[in-house]
Backbone as CSV, one residue per row, in Angstrom:
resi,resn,N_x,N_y,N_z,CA_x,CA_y,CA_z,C_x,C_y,C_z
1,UNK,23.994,-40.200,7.266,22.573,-39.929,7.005,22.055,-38.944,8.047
2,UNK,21.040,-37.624,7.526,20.762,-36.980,8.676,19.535,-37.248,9.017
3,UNK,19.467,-36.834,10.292,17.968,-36.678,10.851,17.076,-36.581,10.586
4,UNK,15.817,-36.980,10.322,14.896,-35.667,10.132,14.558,-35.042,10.644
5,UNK,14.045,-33.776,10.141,12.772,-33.144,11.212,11.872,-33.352,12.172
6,UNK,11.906,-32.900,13.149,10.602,-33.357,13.588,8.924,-32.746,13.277
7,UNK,8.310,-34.040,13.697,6.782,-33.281,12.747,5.992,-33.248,13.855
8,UNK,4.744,-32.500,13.548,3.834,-31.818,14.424,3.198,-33.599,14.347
9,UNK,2.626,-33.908,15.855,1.445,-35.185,15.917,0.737,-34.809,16.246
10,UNK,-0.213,-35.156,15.849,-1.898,-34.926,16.282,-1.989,-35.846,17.092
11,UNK,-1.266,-37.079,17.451,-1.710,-37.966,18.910,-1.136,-37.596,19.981
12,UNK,-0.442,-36.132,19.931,0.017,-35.824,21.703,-1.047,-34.950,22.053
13,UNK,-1.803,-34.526,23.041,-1.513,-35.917,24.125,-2.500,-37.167,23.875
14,UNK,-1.786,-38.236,24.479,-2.810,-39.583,24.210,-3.479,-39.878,25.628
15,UNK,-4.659,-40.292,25.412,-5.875,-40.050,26.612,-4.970,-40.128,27.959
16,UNK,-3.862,-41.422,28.212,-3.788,-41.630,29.491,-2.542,-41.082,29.969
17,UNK,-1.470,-39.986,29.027,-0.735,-39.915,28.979,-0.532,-38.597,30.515
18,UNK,0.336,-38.683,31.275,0.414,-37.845,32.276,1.527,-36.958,31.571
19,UNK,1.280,-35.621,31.995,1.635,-34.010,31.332,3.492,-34.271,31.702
20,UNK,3.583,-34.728,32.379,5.417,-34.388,32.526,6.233,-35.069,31.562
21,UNK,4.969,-36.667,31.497,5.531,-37.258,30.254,5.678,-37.275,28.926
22,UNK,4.528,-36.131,28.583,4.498,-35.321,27.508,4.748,-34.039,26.775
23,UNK,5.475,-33.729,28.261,6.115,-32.512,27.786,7.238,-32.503,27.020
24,UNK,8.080,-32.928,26.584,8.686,-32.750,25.556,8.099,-33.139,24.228
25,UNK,6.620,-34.181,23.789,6.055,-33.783,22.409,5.572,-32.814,22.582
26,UNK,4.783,-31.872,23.754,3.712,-30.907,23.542,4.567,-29.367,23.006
27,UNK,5.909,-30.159,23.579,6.981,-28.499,23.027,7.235,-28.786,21.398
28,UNK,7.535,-30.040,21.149,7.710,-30.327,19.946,6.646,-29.895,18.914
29,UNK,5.777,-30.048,19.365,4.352,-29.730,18.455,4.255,-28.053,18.301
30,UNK,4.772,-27.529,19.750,4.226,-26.642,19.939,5.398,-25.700,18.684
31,UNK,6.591,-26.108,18.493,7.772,-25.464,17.759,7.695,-25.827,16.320
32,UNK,6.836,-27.089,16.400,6.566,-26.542,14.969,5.437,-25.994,14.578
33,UNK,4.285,-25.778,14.836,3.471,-24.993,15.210,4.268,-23.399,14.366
34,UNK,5.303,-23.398,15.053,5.656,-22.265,15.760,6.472,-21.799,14.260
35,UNK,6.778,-22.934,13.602,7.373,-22.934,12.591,6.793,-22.606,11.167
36,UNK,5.559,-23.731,11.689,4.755,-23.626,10.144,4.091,-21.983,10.135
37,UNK,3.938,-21.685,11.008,2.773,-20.205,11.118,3.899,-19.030,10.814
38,UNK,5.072,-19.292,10.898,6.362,-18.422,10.501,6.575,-17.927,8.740
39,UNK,6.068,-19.365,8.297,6.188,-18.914,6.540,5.318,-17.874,6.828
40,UNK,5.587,-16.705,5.567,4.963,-15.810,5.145,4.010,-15.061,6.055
41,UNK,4.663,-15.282,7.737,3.656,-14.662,8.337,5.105,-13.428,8.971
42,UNK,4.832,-12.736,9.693,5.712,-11.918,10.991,5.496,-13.104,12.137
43,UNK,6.812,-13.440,12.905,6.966,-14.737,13.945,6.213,-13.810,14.915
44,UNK,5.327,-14.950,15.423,4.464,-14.727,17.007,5.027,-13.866,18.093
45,UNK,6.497,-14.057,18.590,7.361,-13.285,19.130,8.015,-11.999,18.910
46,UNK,7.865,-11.609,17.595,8.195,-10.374,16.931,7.629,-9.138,18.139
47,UNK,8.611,-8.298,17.913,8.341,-6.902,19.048,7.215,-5.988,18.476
48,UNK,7.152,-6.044,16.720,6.016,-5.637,16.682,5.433,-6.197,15.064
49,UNK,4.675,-6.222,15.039,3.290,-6.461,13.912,3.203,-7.970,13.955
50,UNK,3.252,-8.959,15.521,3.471,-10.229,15.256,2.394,-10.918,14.308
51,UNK,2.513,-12.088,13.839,1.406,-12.637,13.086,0.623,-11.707,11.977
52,UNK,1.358,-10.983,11.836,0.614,-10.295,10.571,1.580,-10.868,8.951
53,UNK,0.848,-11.210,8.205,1.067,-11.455,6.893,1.719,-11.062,6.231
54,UNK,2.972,-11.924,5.353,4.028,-11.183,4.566,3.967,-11.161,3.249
55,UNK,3.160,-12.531,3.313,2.893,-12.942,1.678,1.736,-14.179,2.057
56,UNK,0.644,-13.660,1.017,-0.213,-14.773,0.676,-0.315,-15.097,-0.346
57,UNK,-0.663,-16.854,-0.432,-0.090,-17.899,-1.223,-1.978,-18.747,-1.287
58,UNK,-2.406,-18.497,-2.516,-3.346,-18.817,-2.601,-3.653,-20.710,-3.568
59,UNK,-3.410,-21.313,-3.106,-3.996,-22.835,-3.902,-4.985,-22.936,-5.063
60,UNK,-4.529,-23.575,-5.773,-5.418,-23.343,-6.705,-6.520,-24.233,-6.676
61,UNK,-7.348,-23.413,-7.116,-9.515,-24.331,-6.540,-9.753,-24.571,-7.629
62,UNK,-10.252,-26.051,-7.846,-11.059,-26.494,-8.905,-11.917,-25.635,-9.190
63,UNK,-13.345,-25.277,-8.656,-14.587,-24.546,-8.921,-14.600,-23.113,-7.699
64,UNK,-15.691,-22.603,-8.558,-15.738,-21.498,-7.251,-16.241,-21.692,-6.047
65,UNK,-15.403,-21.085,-4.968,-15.340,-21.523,-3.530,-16.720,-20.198,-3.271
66,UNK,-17.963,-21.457,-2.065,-18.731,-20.549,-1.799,-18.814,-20.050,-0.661
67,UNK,-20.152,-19.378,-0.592,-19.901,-18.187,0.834,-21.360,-17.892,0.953
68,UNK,-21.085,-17.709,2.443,-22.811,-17.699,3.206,-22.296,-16.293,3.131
69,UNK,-23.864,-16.291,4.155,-23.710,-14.370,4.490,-22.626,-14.061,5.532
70,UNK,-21.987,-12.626,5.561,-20.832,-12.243,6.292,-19.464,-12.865,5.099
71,UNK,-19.697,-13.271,4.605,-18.534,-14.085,4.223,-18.119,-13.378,2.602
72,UNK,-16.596,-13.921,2.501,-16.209,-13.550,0.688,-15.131,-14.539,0.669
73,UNK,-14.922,-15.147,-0.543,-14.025,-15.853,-1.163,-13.012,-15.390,-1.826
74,UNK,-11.566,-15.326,-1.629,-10.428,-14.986,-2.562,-9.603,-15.990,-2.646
75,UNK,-9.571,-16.418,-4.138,-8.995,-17.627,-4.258,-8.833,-17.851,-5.794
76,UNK,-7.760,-18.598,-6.034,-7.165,-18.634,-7.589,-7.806,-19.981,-8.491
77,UNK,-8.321,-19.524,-9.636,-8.740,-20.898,-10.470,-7.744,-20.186,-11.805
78,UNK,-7.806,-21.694,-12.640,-6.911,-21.613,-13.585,-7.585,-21.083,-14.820
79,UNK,-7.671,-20.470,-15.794,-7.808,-19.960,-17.022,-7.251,-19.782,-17.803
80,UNK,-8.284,-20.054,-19.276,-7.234,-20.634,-20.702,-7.746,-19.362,-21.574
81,UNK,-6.474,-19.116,-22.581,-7.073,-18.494,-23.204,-6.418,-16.653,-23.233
82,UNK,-5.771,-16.356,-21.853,-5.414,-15.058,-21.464,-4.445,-14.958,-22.110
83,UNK,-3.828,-13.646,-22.371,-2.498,-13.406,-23.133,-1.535,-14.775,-23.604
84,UNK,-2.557,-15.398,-24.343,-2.325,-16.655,-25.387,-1.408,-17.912,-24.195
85,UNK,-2.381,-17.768,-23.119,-1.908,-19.053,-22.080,-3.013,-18.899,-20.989
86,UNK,-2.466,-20.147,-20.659,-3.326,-20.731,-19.649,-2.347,-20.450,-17.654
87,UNK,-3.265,-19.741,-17.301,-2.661,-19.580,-16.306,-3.260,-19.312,-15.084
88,UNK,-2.990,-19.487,-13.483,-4.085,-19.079,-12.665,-4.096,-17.556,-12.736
89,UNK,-5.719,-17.365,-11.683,-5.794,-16.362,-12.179,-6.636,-15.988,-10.520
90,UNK,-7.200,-14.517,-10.018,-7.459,-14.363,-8.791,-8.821,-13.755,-8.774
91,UNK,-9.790,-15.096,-8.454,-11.317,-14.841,-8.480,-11.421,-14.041,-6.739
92,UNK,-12.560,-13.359,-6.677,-13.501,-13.069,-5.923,-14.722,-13.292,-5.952
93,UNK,-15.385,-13.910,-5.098,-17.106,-14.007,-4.360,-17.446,-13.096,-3.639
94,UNK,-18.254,-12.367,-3.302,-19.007,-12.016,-2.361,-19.907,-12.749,-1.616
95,UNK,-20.853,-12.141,-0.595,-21.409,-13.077,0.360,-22.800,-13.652,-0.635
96,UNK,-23.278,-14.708,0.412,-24.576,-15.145,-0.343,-24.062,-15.694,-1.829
97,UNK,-22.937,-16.245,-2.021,-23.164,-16.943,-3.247,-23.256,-15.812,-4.326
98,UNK,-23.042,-14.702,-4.531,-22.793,-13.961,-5.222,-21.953,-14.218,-6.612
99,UNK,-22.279,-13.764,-7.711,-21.078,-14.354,-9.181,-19.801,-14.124,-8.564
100,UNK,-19.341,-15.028,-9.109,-17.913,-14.811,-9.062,-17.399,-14.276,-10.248
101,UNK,-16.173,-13.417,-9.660,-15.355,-12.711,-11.145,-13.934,-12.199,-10.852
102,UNK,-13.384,-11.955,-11.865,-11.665,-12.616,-12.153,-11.614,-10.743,-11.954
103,UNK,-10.992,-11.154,-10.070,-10.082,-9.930,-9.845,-9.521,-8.972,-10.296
104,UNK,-8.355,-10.230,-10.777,-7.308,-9.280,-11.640,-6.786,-9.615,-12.717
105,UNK,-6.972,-8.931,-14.054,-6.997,-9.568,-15.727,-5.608,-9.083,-15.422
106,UNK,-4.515,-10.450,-15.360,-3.659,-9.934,-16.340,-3.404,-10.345,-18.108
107,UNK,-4.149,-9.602,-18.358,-4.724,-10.270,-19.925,-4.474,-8.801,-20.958
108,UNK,-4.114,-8.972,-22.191,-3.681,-7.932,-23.115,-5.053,-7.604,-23.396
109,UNK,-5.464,-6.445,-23.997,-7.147,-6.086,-24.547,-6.991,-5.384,-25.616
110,UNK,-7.359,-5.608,-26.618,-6.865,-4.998,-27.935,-8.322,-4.299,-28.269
111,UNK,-8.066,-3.144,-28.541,-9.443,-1.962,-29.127,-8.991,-0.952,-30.528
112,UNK,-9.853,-0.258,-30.740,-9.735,0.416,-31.624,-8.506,0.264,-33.095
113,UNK,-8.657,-1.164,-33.368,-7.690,-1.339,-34.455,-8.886,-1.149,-35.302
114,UNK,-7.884,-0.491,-36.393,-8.079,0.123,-37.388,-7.259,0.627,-38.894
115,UNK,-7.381,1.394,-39.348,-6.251,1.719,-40.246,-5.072,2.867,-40.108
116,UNK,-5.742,3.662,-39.110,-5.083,4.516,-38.374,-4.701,4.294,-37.212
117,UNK,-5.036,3.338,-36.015,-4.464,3.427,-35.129,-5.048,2.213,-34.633
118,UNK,-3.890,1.627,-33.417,-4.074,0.086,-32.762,-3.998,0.497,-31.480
119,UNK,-4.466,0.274,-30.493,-4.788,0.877,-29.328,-5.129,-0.535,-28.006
120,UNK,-4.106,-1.432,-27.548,-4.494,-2.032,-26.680,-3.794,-1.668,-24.969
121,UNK,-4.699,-2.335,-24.011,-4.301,-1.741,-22.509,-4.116,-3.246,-21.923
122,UNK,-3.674,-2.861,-20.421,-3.671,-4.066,-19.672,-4.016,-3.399,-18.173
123,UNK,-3.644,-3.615,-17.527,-3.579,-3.483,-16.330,-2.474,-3.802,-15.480
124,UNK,-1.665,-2.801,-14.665,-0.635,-3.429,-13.797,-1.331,-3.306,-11.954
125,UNK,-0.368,-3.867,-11.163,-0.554,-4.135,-9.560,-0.559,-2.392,-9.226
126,UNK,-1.766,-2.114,-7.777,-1.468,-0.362,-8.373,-2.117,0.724,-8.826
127,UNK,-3.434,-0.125,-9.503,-4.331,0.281,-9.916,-3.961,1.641,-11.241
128,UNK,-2.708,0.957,-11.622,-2.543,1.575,-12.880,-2.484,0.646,-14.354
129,UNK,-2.997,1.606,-14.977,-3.701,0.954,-16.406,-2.766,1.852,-17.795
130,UNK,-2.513,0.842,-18.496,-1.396,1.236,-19.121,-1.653,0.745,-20.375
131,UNK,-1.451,1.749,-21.497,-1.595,1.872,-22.689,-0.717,1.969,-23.635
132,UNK,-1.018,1.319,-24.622,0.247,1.465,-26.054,-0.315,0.978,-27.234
133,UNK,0.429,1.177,-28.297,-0.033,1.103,-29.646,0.839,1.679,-30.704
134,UNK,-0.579,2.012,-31.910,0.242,2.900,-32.992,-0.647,3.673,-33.087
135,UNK,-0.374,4.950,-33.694,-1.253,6.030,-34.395,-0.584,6.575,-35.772
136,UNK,-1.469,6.512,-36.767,-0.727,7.433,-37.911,-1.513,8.537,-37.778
137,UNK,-0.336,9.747,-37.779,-1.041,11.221,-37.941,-0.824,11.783,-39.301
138,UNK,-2.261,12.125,-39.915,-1.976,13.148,-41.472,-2.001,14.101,-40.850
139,UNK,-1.055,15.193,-40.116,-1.261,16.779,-40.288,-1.513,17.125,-41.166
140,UNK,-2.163,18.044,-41.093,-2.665,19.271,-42.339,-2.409,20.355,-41.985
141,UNK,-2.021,21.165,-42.912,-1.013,22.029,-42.535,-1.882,23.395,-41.633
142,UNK,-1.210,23.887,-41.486,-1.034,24.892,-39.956,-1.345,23.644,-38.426
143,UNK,-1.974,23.978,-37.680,-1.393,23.331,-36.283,-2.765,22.708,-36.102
144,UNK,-3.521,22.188,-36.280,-4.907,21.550,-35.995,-4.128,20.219,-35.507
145,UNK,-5.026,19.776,-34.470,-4.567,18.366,-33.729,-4.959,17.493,-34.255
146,UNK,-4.131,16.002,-34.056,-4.841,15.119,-34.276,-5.354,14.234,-32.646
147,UNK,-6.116,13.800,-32.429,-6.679,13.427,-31.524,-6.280,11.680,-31.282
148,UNK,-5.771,11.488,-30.083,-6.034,9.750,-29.558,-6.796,9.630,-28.723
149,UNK,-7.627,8.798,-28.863,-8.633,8.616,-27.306,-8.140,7.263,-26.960
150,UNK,-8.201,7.925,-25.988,-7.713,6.428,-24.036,-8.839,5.753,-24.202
151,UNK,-8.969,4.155,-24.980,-9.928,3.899,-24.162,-9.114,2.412,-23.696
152,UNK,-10.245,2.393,-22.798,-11.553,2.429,-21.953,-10.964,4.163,-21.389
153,UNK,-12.141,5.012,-21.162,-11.824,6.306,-20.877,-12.063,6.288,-19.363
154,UNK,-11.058,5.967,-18.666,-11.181,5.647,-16.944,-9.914,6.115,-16.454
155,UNK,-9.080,6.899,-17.118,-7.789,7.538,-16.287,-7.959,8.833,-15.543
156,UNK,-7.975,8.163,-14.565,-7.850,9.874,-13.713,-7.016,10.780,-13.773
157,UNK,-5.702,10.080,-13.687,-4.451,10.958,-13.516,-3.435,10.070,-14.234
158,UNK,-2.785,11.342,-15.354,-1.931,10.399,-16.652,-0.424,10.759,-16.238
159,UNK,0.190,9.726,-15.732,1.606,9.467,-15.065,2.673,10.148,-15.599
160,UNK,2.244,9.354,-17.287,3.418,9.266,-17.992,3.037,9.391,-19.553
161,UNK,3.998,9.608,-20.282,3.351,9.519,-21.574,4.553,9.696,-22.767
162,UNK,5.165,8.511,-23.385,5.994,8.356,-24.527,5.484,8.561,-25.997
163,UNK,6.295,9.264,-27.115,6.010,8.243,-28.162,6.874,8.751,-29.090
164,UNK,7.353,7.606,-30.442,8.644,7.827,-30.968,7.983,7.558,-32.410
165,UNK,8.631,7.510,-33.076,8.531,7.566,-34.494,8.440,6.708,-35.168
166,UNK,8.031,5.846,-35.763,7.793,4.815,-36.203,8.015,5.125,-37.975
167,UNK,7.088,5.794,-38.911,8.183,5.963,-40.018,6.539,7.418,-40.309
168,UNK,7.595,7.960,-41.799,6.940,9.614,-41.994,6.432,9.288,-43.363
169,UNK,6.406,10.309,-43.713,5.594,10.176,-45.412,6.846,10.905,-46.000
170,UNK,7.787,11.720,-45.491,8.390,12.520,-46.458,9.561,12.888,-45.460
171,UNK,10.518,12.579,-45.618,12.007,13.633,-44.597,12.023,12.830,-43.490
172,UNK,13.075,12.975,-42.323,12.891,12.231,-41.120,12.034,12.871,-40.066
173,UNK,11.182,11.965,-39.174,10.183,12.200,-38.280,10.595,12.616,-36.432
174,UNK,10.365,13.224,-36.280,10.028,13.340,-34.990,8.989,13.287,-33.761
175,UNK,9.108,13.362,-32.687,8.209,13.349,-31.863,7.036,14.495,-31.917
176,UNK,6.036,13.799,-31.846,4.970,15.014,-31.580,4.970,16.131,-30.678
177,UNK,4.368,17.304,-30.568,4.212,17.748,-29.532,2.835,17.350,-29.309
178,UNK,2.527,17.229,-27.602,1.213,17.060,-27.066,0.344,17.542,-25.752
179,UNK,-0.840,17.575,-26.353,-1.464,18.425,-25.122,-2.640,17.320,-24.462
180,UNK,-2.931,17.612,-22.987,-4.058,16.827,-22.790,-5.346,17.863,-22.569
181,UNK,-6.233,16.984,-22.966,-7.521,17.917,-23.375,-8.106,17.678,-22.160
182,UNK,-8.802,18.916,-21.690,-9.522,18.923,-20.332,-9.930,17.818,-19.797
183,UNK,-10.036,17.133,-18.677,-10.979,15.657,-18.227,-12.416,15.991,-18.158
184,UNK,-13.275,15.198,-18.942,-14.667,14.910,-18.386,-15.045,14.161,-17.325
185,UNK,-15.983,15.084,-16.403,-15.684,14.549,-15.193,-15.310,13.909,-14.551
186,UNK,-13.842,14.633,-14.322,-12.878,14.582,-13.884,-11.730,12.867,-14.519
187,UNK,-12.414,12.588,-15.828,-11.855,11.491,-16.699,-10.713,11.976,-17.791
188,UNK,-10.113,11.415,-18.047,-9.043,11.327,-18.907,-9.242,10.862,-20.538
189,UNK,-9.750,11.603,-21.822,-9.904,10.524,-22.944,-9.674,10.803,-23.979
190,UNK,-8.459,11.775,-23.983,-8.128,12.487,-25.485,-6.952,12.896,-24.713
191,UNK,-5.706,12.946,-26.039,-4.535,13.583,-25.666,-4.457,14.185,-27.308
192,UNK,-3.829,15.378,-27.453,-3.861,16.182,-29.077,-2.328,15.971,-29.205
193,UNK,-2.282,15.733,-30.620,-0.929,15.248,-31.333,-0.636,16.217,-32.329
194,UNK,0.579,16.913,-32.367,0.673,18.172,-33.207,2.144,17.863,-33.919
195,UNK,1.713,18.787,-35.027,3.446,18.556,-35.559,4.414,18.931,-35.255
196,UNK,5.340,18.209,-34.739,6.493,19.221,-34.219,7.688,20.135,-35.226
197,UNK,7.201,19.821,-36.366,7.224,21.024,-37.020,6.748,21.915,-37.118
198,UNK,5.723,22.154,-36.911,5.095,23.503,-37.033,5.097,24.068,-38.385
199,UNK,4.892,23.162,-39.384,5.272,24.508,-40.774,3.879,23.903,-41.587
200,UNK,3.506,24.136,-42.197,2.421,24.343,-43.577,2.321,23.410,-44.416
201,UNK,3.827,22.769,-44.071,3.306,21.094,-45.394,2.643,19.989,-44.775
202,UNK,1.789,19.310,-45.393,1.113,18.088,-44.964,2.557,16.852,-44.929
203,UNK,1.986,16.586,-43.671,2.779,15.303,-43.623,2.039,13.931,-43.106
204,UNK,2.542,12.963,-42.993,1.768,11.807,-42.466,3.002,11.278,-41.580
205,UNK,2.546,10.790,-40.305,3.743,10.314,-39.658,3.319,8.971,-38.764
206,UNK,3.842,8.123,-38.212,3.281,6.733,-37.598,4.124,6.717,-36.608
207,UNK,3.387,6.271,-35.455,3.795,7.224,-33.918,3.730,5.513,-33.063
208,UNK,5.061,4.555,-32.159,4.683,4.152,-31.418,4.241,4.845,-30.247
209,UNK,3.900,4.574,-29.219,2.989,5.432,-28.358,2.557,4.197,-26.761
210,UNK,3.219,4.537,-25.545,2.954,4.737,-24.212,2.363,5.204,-23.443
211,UNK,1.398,5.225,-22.948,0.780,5.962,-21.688,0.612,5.497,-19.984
212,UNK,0.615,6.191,-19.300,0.660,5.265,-18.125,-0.247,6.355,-17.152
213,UNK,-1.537,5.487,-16.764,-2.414,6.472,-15.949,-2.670,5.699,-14.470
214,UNK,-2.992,6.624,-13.608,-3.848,6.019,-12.322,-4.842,5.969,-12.416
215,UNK,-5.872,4.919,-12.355,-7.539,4.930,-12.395,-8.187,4.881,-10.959
C-alpha cells in the first residue's frame, strides 16, 4: 500500500507551537503550496516569466458573478440550446453590476436562407469569423456577376476563400471565377461570382462555398 501525499494544514502553526518544532509542517505546507500554484501556472522559481499563467480553468457558476466598481467578472455558466447542446459557455460583467453577456458564441448562425442561397457563420478563437453555405448562380450570358454578401458585413480582411461545385443545369460544372468588390469603409460584403466559362450560354450552377475573414 502506498503513501499518501502529503496535504497542505491550515493548523500549522498551532498557537503554542515553538518554530523549530514546526518546521518541518511549515516546509510541508509551504511545498505544497508550492505545488498547487504550479498547475497551469509558470513555477515560482522559474528563471523567467515566474507565476505567470499557462492555462486558465474557469468553474462553472450557477448565476452571474457580481462586481463593484474597479472590478469585471470572467466566468463560465452553462447554456442550452447552442449548436443543438447544452454546454458551458464564457460570460463577462463589467464593473457596477453591468449586463452580463456570452463572450464567446460558439454557436452556428444561420442567415439568408432562401431559394438561392444558405449562408450561415460562426466564429473561431482569433477573432476570425468564418463562413459557408450554398449559392445557386443563373449566369446570363456574357460576364455580369452574380453577387454573395458576407453577412453579418464585419470582415476586414478575407483570409481565404473556397468553393466547389455542387451540381449545374447543363454539362459538368466548375469553379467560379471571383472578385472582391471594394470594402465599405474599410468592410468586407460582397464577393462577384462569374462563369468560368466565359461563353454566352445561360447556365445555372450550385456552388458549396468557404470563406475565412479577420474582423
Amino acid at each position: 500500500m502506498s503513501t499518501p501525499e502529503p496535504q497542505y494544514n491550515p493548523n500549522v502553526p498551532n498557537p503554542k507551537d515553538i518554530f523549530a518544532d514546526s518546521q518541518g509542517d511549515f516546509l510541508t505546507n509551504f511545498q505544497e503550496l508550492y505545488n498547487a500554484f504550479s498547475q497551469n501556472h509558470v513555477a515560482l522559481d522559474a528563471l523567467s516569466s515566474a507565476g505567470n499563467h499557462t492555462i486558465i480553468q474557469l468553474l462553472e457558476q450557477g448565476g452571474d458573478s457580481q462586481t463593484d466598481a474597479g472590478e469585471i467578472s470572467v466566468y463560465t455558466k452553462k447554456v442550452t440550446n447552442q449548436a443543438n447542446q447544452t454546454s458551458d459557455q464564457i460570460f463577462l460583467r463589467y464593473q457596477g453590476n453591468q449586463t452580463a453577456f456570452q463572450f464567446i458564441p460558439y454557436q452556428i448562425y444561420g442567415l439568408n436562407q432562401n431559394s438561392t442561397q444558405s449562408q450561415f457563420f460562426t466564429f473561431l478563437p482569433g477573432g476570425i469569423l468564418f463562413y459557408f453555405g450554398t449559392i445557386t448562380c443563373s449566369f446570363a450570358a456574357g460576364t455580369k456577376p452574380v453577387p454573395l454578401k458576407l453577412t453579418p458585413a464585419i470582415a476586414k480582411y478575407i483570409t481565404t476563400m473556397n468553393f466547389c461545385t455542387k451540381s449545374t443545369s447543363s454539362g459538368s460544372g466548375s469553379s467560379p471565377y471571383v472578385s472582391l468588390q471594394t470594402p465599405m469603409n474599410g468592410i468586407y460584403d460582397t464577393i462577384n461570382l462569374f462563369n468560368s466559362a466565359l461563353n454566352s450560354v445561360p447556365t445555372t450552377q450550385t456552388f458549396y462555398y468557404v470563406v475565412l475573414a479577420n474582423i
